[in-house]
Residue, then its C-alpha position, 0 to 999 in steps of 0.5 A: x499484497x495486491x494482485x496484478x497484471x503483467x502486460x503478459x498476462x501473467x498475474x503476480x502479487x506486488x507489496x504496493x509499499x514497494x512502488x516509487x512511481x506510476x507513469x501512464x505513457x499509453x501503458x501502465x508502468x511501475x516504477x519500484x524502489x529497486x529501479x526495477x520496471x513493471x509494465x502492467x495491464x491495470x491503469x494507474x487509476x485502478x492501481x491507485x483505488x487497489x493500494x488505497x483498499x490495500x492500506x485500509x484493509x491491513x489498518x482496519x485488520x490491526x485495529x480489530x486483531x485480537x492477536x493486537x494488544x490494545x493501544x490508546x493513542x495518545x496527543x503529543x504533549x499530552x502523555x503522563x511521561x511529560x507531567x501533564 
């Protein structure tokens, strides 16, 4: 989750993956998945480096979890379950 800003003031957490779009009209405003609108105080820039520090946070947090079984990816195509 990321914290943000209410045009308000008031800061609240938002789950970025629930963002459908972002339109700078002067103001920044969320569009999110249900329909509903936040107007926020962040530009859509700082929004865009937030979400990107977000996702590379929890993908770097799974790949060092101990918590995490370890995994190898695999090349498609490539897997023993197909005979090469």
């Amino acid at each position: 989750m990321i914290r943000l800003t209410k045009f308000t003031g008031e800061e609240f957490f938002l789950n970025p993956d629930t963002v459908k779009s972002i339109e700078d009209v002067g103001d920044t405003v969320l569009t999110l998945v249900t329909g509903e609108r936040l107007l926020i105080q962040e530009s859509p820039e700082k929004f865009r480096k937030m979400f990107i520090a977000y996702k590379k946070e929890l993908y770097m947090s799974a790949l060092v979890s101990p918590d995490v079984p370890n995994m190898m990816a695999v090349q498609a195509g490539h897997g023993e379950s197909n005979g090469h």
